[in-house]
LUMPA-272280 format. One record per residue: residue in three letters; z, y negated, x negated of N, C-alpha, C in turn. Coordinates in steps of 0.1 Angstrom, whole numbers, plus 5000, padded with zeros to 4 digits. Example, Ala and Ser with C-alpha at 12.3 -4.5 7.8 and 13.67 -1.06 7.14 Angstrom:
BEGIN
ALA507850574868507850454877507850334868 SER507150224872507150114863507950004871 
REM end
This chain:
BEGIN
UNK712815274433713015414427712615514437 UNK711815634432711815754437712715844440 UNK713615864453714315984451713616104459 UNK713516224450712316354455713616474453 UNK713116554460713816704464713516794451 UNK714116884445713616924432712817084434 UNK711617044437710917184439709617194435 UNK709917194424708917194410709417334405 UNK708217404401707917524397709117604386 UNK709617654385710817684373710117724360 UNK710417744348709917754337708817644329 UNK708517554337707517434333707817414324 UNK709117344314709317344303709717464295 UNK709817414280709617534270708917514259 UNK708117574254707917564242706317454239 UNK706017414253705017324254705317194262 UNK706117124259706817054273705916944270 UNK705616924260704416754256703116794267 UNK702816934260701316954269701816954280 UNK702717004288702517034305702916894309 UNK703716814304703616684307702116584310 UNK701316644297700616524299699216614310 UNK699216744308698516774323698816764337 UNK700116724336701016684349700416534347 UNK700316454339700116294342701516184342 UNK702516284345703816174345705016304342 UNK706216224338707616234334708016254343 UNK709016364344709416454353711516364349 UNK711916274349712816224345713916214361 UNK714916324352715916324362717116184358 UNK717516164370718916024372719916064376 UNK721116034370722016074377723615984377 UNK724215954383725415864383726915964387 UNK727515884380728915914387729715854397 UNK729615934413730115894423731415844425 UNK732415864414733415824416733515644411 UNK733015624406732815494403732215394409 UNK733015304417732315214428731715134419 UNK731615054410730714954406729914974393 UNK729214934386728214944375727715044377 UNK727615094388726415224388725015184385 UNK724715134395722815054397722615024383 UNK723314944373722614914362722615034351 UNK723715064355723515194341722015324346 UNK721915344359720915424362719415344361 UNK719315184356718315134354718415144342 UNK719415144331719315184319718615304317 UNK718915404324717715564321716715514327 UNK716515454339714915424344714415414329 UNK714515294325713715234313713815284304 UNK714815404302714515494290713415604294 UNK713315614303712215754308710915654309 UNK710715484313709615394312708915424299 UNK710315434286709915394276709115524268 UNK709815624274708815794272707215804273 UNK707615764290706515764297704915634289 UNK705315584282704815444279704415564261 UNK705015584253705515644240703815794244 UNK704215824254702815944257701915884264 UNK701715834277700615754282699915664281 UNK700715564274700215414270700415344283 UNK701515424293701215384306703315384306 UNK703715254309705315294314705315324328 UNK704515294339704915324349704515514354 UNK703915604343704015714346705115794347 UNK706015784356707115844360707715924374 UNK708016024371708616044387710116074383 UNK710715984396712516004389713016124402 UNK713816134395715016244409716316244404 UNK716916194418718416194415719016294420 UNK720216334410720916444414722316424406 UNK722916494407725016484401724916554389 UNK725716484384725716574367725716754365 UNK726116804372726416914375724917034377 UNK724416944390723517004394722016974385 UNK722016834379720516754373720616894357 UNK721616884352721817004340721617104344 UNK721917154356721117324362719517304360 UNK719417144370717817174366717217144358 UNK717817104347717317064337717117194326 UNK717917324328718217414320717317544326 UNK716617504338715617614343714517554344 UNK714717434337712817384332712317274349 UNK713117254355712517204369712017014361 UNK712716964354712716864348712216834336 UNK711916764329711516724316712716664306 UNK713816564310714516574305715616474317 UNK716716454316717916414323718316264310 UNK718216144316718016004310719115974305 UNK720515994311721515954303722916034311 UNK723016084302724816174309725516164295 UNK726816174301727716224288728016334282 UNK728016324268727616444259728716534262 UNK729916504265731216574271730316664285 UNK729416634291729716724305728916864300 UNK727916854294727316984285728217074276 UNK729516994270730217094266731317134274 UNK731617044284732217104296731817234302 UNK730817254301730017354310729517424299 UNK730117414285729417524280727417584281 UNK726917494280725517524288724417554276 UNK724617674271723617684266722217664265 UNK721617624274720617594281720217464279 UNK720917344277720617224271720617134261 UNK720317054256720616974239721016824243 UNK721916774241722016614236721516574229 UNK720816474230719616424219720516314211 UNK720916164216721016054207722215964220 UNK723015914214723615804227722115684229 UNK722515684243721815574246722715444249 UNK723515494257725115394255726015474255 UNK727215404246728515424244729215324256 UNK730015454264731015374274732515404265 UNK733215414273734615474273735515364276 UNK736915434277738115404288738115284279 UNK738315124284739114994278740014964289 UNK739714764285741114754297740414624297 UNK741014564314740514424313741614344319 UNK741514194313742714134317742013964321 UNK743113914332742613824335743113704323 UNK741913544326742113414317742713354324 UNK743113244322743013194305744513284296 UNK745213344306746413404299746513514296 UNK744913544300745013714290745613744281 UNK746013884276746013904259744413904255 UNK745013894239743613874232743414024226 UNK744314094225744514244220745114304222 UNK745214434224746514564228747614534227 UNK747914484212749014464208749514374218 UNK748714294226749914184236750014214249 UNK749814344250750014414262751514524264 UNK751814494252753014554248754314494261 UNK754614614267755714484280755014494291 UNK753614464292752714464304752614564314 UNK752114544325752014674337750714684334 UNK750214794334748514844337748314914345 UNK747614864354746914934366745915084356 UNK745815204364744915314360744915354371 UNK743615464375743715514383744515654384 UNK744715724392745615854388744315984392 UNK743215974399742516094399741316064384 UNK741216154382740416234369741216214354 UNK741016184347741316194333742316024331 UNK741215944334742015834329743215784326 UNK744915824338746015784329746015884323 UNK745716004321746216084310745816034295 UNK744515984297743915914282744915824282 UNK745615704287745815584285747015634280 UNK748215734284749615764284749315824269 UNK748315884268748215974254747715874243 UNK746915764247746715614236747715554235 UNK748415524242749915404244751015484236 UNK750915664235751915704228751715744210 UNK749915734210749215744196749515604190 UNK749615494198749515334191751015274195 UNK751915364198753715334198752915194207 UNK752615164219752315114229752815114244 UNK754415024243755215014256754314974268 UNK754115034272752514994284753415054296 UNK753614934302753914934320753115004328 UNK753015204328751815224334752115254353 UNK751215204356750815194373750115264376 UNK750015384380749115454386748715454398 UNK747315484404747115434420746115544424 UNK746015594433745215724437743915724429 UNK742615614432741415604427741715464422 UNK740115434413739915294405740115214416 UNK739715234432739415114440740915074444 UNK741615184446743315094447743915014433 UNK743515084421743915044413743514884405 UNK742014884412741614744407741614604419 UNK742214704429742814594438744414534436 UNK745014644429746414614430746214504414 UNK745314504403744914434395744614254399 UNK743414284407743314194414744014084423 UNK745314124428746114044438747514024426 UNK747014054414748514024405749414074404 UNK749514194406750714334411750414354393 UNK749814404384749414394376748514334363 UNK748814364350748614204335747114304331 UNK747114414336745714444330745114584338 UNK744114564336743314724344742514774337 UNK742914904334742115034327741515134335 UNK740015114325738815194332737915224323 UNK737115244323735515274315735115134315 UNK734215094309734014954301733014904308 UNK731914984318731014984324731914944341 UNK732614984345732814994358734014894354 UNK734714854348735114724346734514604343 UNK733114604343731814474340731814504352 UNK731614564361731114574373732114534382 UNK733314554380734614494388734514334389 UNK734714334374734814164368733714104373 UNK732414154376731214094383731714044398 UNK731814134403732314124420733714004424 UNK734014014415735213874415735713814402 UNK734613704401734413604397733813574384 UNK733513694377732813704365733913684358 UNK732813674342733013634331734013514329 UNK734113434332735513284337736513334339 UNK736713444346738113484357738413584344 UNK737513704342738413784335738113844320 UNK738513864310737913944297738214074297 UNK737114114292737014284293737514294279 UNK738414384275739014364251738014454250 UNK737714414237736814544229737214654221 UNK738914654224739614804223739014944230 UNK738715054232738315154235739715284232 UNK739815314243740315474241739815544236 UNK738915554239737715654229736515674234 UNK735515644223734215604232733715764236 UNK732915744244732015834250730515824251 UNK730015854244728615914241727615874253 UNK726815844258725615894266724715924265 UNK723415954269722415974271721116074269 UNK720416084267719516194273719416314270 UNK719416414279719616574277718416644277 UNK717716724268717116804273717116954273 UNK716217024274716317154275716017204263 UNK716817314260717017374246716117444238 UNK715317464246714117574240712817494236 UNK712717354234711717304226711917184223 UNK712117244211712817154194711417054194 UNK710417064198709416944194709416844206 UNK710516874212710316754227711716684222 UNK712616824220714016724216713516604205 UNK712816634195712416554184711516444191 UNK710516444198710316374204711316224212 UNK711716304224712716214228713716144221 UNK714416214210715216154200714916054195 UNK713216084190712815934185712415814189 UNK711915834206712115774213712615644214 UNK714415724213715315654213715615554201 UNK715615664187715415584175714515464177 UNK713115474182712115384179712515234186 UNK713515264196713615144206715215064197 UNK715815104188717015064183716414994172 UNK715715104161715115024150714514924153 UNK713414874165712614794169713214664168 UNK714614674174715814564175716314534158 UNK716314634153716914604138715714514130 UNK714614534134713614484128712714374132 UNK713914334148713014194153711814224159 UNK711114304163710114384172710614374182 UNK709914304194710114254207708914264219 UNK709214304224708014284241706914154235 UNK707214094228706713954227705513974218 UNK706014014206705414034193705514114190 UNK705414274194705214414190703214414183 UNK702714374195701114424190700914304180 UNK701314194179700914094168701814144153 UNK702914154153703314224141702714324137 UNK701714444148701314554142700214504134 UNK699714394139698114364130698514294116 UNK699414254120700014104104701014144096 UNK701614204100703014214093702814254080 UNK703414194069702914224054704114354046 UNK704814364058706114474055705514614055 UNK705114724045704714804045705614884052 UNK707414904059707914944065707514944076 UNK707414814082707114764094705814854098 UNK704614804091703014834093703615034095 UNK704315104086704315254087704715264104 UNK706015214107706715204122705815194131 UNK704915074129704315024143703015094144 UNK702415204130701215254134700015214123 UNK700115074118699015034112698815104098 UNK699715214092699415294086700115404084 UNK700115534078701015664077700315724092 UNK701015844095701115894107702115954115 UNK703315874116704115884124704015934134 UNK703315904144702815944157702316074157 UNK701616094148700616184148701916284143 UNK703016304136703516404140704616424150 UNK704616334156705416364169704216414179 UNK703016434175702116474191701816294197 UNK702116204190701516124200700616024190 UNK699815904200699315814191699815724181 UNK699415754169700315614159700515474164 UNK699815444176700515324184701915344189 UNK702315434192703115474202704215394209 UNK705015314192705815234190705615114196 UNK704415094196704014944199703714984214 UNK703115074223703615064230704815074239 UNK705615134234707015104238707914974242 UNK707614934229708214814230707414724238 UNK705914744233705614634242705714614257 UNK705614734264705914734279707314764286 UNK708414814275709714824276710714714271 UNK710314694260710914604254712114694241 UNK712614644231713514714221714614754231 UNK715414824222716714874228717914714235 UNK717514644223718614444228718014424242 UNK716914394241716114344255716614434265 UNK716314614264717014624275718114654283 UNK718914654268720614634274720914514277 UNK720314414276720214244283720214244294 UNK718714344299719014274310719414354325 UNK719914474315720714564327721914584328 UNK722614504312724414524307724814434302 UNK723914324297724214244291723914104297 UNK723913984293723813884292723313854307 UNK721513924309720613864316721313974330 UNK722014024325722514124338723814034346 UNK724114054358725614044364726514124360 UNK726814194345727614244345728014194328 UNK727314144327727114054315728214094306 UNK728614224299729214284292728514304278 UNK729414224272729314234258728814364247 UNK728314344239727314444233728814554229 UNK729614524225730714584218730114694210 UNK730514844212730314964209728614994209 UNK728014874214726614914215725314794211 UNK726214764202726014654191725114784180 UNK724214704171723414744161724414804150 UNK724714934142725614944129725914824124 UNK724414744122724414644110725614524116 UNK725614514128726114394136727714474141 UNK728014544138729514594141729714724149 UNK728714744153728614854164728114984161 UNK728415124168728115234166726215254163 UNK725615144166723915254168722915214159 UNK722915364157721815374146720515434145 UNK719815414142718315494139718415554129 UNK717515664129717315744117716015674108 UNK715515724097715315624087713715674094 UNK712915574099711115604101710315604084 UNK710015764080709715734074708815904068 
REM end
């Protein structure tokens, strides 16, 4: 990964952001993490990598046309809101209304995190309800026991709560058996559960406090890039709903007898052509990115060390929040 200083011209974006992109040659894609969180950072900021790959791939034909820059949520939204960037790959949709920021749009989740709990096997609970009586480690700086004390009192939930300065005291005092379960973001609990002993040792529940939204921000003043990007995202989810894979993206575009399919991947209609790009577009997406399954595999899921279950970021069809809009 590239990390660059942000001293790119102000006003770049706007009401042309496709054109100056593609006379620039590459994606101006800001990264950004939350420092407070010692573990599952690296994978979730490779999850935006490959959503800016998948941009960059969607206008070039090219995924490696990218320049990344990292910066803090705070600051990547300033520059994101004076045009220094093209768009910001995955934040939570809460820190834009935090900040009130006129200046920016949420486009689509790319992942759904939010506060769960994790408990060790084989004597875990298998659900909230058997946590009832139990001690839970939380941390005590930012939001989190406030959500958990405000859940446990919405779901009449006797929850033994433990509070510990940060997550790193609190998932140590977890870890040596001081406490029956640890509450966190569902992300930085794969990432815990990774570091000592995986998936064997402990289960993450697919209870949620309440999910939280992520992913890519852009700048407010051109509705044909938000539309863009949005679909993006759409194109890499439907791809999954429809079995379109890195594998077999360009062979389904030539065969496929699904006149859905053939509209999606290009081989007829012009989809492309009104987002500004080629009616391939799709096909190359996936084919050098891979669908939306593929790449939460192998940055969140399965093929990853954090091997966290699709949960909340499962297909509608399959139980989970994500959905595409209809290609059509």
């Amino acid at each position: 990964m590239l990390a660059a200083a942000l001293f790119l011209a102000p006003g770049e974006l706007g009401a042309q952001t496709l054109e100056a992109v593609r006379e620039r040659g590459f994606v101006n894609c800001g990264l950004v993490d939350d420092p407070t969180t010692p573990e599952g950072g690296e994978s979730r900021f490779r999850l935006g990598l490959d959503f800016c790959r998948a941009l960059a791939a969607a206008i070039f034909d090219d995924a490696g046309k990218v320049l990344l820059f990292n910066a803090l949520p705070a600051s990547a939204l300033e520059h994101l809101a004076e045009g220094e960037l093209d768009l910001i790959a995955r934040l939570s949709a809460g820190d834009a209304v935090a900040r009130a920021d006129p200046g920016v749009r949420f486009t689509a989740p790319l992942l759904v995190d939010g506060q769960g709990f994790m408990v060790p096997l084989p004597r875990g609970a298998a659900n909230l309800n058997q946590l009832t009586g139990e001690k839970v480690c939380v941390a005590e700086a930012g939001e989190a026991r406030a959500r958990l004390e405000e859940f446990a009192a919405r779901r009449s939930l006797d929850l033994d709560i433990a509070a510990f300065e940060g997550l790193e005291e609190a998932a140590a005092a977890f870890f040596d058996g001081t406490c029956d379960a640890l509450s966190a973001s569902r992300i930085a609990l794969a990432g815990l559960r990774a570091a000592n002993g995986g998936p064997d040792g402990y289960e993450i529940l697919p209870d949620l406090i309440a999910p939280d939204p992520t992913g890519p921000f852009v700048a407010a003043d051109d509705a044909d890039w938000l539309d863009l990007v949005r679909w993006t995202l759409f194109a890499l989810i439907e791809a999954e709903e429809r079995g379109i894979t890195a594998e077999n993206a360009a062979q389904r575009r030539v065969d496929s007898d699904d006149p859905a399919v053939a509209r999606f991947l290009g081989r007829s209609g012009s989809l492309g052509q009104q987002l500004g790009l080629d009616d391939a577009w799709v096909v190359w997406i996936v084919g050098q990115v891979g669908n939306y399954g593929e790449i939460y595999s192998r940055h969140i899921g399965e093929e990853s060390p954090l091997k966290l279950e699709r949960g909340p970021n499962a297909l509608w069809s399959r139980g989970g929040l994500l959905q595409s809009m209809a290609f059509q």
